[in-house]
N, C-alpha and C positions, 0 to 999 in steps of 0.2 A: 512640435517635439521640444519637451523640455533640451536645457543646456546648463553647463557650471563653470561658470570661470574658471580660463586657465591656469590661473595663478593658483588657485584652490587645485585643481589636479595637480601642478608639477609639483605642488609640496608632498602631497600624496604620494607619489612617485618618486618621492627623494624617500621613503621612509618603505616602501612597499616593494617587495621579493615579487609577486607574481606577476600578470597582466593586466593592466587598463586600457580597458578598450572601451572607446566612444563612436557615437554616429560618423560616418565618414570615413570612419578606419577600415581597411581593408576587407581585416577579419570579423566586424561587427556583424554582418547578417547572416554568418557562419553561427558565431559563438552565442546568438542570442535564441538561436533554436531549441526548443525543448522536445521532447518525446508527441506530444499532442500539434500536432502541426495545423490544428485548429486554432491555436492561439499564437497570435502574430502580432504581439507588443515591442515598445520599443523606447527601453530604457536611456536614462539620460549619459548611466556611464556603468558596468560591468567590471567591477572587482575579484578579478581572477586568481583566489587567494592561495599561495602555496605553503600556508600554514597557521598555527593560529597567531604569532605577531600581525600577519595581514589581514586576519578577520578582525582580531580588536582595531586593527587600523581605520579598517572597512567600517566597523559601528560608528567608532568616533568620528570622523569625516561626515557618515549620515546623520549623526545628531547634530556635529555641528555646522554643516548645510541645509538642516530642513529636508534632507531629502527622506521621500518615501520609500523604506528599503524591503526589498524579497529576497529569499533566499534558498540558493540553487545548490541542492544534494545529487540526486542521480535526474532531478526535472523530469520526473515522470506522472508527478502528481495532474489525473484530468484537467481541472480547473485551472492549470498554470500557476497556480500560484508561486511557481518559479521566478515566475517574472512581472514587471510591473510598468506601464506605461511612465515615461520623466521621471525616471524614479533610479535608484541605486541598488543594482543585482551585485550581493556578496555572494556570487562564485565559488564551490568550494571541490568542485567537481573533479577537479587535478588533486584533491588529497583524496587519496589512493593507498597510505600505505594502511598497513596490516601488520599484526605479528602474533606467532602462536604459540603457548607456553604449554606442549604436549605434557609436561609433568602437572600443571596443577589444569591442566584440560578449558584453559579459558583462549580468548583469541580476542584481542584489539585490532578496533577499525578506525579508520580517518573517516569525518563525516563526507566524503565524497565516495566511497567507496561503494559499490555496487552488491547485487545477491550474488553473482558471476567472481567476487574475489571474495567474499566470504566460505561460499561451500569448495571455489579452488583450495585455498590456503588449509582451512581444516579436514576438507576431507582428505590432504594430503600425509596426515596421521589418523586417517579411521575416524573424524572426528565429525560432529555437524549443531547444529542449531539450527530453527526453524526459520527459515528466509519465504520470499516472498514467492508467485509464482511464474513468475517472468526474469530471468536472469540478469535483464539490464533495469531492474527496478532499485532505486537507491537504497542502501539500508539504514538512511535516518529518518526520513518522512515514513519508510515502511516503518520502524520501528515507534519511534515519537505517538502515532496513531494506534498503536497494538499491535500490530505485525502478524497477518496470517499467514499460513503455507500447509505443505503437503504433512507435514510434519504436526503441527500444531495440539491434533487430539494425544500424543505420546509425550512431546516435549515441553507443551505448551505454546503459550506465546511467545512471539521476539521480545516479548520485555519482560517474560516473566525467568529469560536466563538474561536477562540484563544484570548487572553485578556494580557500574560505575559509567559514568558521565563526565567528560569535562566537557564546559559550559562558559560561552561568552556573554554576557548579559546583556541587559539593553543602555547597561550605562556604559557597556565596554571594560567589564572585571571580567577576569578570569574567576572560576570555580568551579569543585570537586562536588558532585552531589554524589550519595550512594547513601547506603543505610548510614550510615554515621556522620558523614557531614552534610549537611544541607537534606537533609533527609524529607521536608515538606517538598523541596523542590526535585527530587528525586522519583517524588509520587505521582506528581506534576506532568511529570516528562513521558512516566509511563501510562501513557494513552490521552495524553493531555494536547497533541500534537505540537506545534512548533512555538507556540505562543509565549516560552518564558525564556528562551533562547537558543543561542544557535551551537548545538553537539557538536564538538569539534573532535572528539573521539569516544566511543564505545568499547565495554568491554563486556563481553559475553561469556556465562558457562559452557562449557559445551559436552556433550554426549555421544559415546560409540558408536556410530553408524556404516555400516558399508564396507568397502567403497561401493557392494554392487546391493541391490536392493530389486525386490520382487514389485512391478511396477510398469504401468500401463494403461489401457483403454478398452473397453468394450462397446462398440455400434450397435444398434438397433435404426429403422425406418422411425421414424416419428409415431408412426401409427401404434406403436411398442410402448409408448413413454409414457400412457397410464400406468401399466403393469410396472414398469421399469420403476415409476417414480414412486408408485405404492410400495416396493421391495425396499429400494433406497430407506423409507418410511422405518420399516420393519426389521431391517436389517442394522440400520445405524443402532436403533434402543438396545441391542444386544450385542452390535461389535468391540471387542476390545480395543485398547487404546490404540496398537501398533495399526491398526487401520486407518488411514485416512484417506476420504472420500468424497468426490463432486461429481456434480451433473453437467453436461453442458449441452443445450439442447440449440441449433444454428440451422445453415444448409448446408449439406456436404460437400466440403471442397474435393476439387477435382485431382485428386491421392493415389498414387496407387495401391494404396493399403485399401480403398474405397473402391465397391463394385462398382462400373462405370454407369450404370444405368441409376445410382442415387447420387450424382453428382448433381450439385444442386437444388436436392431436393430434400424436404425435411429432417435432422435425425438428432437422435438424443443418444449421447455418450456417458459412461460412469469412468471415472478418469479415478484409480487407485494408488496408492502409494502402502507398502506393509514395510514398519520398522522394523522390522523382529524377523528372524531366522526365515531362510526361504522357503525351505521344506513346512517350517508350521505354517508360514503363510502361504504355500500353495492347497493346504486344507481347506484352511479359512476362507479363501477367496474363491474357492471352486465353486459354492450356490452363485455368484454373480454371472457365470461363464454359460450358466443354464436356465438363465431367464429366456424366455422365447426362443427364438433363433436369432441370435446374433450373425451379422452380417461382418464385422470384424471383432475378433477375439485378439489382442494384443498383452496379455499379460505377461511381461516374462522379467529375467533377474538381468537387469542392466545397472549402468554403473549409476549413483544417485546425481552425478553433477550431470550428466546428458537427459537424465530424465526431470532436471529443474529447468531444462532449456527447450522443454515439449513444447511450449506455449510461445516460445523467442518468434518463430517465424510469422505466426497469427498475429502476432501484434508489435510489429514495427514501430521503429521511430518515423516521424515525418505523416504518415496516413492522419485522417482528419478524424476523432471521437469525440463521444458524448455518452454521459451513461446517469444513471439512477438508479438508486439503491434502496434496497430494507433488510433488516434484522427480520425473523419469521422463527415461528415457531415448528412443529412436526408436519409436516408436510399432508395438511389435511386435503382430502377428496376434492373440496371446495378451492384450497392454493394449487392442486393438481389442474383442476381444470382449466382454470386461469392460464396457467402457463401455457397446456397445450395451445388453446386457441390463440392465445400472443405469439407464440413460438411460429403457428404454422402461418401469421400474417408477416413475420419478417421481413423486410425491404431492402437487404443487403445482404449479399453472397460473404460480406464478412463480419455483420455484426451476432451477437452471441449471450444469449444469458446461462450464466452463472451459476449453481448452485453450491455454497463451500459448506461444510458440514463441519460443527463443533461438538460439544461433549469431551466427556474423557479428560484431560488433562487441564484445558479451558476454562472448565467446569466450577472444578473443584478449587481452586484459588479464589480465597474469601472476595466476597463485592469491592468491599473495601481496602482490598490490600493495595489496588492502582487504579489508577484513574479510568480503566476502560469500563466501559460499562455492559448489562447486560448480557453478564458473561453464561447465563442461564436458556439463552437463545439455542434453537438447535440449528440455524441455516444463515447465509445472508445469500442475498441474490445481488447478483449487479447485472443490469439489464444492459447491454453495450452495444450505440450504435456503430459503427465504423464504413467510413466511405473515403476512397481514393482523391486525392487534392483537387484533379481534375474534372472532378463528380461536382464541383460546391455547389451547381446548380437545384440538387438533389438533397442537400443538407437538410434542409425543413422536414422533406420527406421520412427522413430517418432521424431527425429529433421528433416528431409528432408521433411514431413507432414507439420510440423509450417513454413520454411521457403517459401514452395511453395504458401501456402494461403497467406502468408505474401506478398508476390511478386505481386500475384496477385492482392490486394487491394490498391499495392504504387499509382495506379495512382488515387485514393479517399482521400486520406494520407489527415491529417490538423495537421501534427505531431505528439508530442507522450507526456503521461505523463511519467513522470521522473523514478515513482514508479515500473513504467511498462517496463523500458529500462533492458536487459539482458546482456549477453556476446556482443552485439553491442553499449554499454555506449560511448566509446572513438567517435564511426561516427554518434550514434544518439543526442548525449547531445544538439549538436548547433541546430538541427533543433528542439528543444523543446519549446526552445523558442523566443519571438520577440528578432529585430533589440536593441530594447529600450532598454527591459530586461538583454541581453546577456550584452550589454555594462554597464550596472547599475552594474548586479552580477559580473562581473568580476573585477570591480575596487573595488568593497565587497570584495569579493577574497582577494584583493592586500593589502586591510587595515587590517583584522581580518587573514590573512592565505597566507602570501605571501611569502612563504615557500613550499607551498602547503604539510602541514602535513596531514595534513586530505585528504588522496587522492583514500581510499577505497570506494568509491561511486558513483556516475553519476556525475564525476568529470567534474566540471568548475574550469579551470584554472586562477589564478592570472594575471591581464591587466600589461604587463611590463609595467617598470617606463616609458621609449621610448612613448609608447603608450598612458601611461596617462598623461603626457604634453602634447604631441599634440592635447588633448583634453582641455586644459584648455585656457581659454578667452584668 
């Protein structure tokens, strides 16, 4: 395990508000924990920042020690890229705060801030933005990558109410991007993930929502999830925006809301969220309630911040994952089938594929107005395995499960969201996004990070100088 001289820390610590914590220190094996308890790295020192004078402190210290630095938002990110073996984790996890401006309906976030104090704080005026769907998910790595949620076909993306950015660089500036300053770097950011530097606050539009919302789940057996997954089909090309909709097809946990006799055994879920009036959305959503016989019907008008926290218990901090992704198109016969047969070979009572459905609001936002790409897609899947600590004997088992469905669906493939790239970041990152794109971000790269410090992420490499001549008139 890498080390840093002391003398190099205590200067740091003469200048630094938050925590520095190294190997040896009490709290080290505590604070270096992420969400993915799969990953078990072990940084050389953990800069616990409690604001942005500690973050610029944190860059400049890693440039000028050579260290290789990561950088830790809500560390939910699969791949860890929170962390980094001998390396220097800027921490930002303790900035936490928030603030909501009810008259011009926006709401600022510290880049440590969670989806769990975003939809707190605003839905405490009626208010909301598209967050992610697990409530302890950070909202800068969700963001930075595109940001999906329940929300997304009404309000769009998390970056597409993004409004302004402050911004640590990799030289250690501070900077304002939004449309008017820094406005290439602003583009960057939105969907560009973390590669041009580290968000130190967001500021978001936001929109009337709630507080209670028509919103829930409907069961079927497995044996259902053609039918199910052909309606899904049929049903999205014509749903209005205030709908949004996923599948999730696993084994049934053992629930009381679940007849005891499908415990553990195959079943696919349509998991709904309706932005809009309850009464028009209990119209709208009545054809899902009467596919086949559903075995649990759960739709009802709950409050939206309990219904962001559906998925919290499913996927714990600490539990061991692994997952793999695609962008898809309409959910042909041929990706129907696929899935069932992957679905009904699953080799863990908790792992889960995914189906999120786009259109609507996604949509329509020019290719080129952000860096996300592919906004033309009508699905992603994320294939997820998950297994208890204690299980790692079993690990292979359930990575050889995700890659095979994985395999099987390449040839539907419309790429991959960023957020969604794992241990295959280095072969997947190019095909995430366009021609355009790739060449736009990379020469971003070259001006803000041509160094490539920031290189713990779904790394887009800096356009050499070579390269970016040849590009010019």
């Amino acid at each position: 395990m890498g080390s840093i001289d002391k003398t190099a820390v205590s200067n740091l610590a003469a200048k630094f508000q938050g925590e520095l914590t190294q190997p040896g220190d009490p709290t080290y094996d505590r604070v270096r924990q992420i969400w993915n308890g799969q990953i078990q790295r072990k940084p050389a020192l953990i800069a616990r920042c409690s604001g942005v004078a500690d973050v610029i402190a944190a860059v400049r210290f890693g440039r000028e020690h050579e260290l290789r630095p990561s950088v830790r938002g809500g560390g939910h990110a699969v791949a860890g890229h929170a962390l980094c073996d001998d390396g220097l984790v800027i921490d930002l996890s303790t900035m936490t705060g928030s603030r909501v401006d009810p008259l011009a309906r926006t709401i600022q976030v510290q880049g440590g801030c969670l989806n769990a104090h975003l939809d707190r704080e605003s839905q405490t005026f009626g208010l909301a933005a598209t967050g992610g769907f697990v409530s302890h998910t950070g909202i800068a790595g969700l963001t930075l990558g595109g940001g999906i949620g329940h929300l997304m076909r009404k309000f769009g993306l998390a970056i597409d109410a993004l409004r302004s950015c402050d911004v640590v660089t990799a030289d250690g500036d501070f900077v304002v991007a939004n449309d008017r300053e820094n406005a290439d770097l602003f583009w960057g950011l939105r969907g560009g993930g973390g590669n041009f530097g580290i968000v130190t606050n967001f500021t978001f539009e936001l929109q009337p929502l709630g507080p209670t919302v028509l919103a829930g789940m409907v069961v079927w057996p497995m044996d259902d999830a053609p039918v199910v997954l052909r309606f899904l089909r049929e049903f999205l090309a014509v749903a209005p925006d205030e709908v949004g909709i996923m599948a999730n097809l696993r084994l049934a946990p053992a629930l009381p809301i679940i007849p005891a006799e499908l415990h553990g055994k195959p079943i696919v879920a349509l998991v709904v969220t309706y932005a809009g009036p309850i009464d028009e959305g209990e119209a709208i959503l009545r054809p899902i309630r009467e596919i086949a016989t559903p075995v649990v019907s759960a739709i009802v008008p709950k409050l939206y911040v309990a219904h962001q926290k559906m998925f919290d218990a499913a996927l714990p901090h600490g539990r061991h994952y692994y997952w793999k992704s695609h962008k898809l198109g309409p959910l042909t016969d041929e990706i129907i089938d696929v899935l069932v047969e992957h679905c009904a070979q699953i080799t863990s009572p908790m792992s889960t594929a995914t189906i999120f459905s786009f259109g609507g609001a996604v949509a329509r936002v020019p290719a080129d107005a952000t860096a996300f790409p592919n906004r033309d897609a009508a699905h992603d899947i994320n294939i997820v395995a998950s297994w208890l600590p204690e299980d790692i004997g079993e690990a292979n088992r359930h990575i050889d499960w995700v890659r095979r469905f994985f395999n099987a669906l390449q040839p539907h493939s419309r790429g991959v969201y960023v957020n969604f790239i794992s241990d295959d970041a280095g072969d997947r990152i190019r095909v995430a996004y366009s021609e355009q794109q790739w060449t736009r971000l990379t020469a971003l790269k070259a001006k803000y990070d041509h160094t490539n410090f920031f290189r713990m992420n779904a790394n887009i490499p800096p356009r050499r100088a070579r390269e970016q001549a040849l590009m010019l008139p």
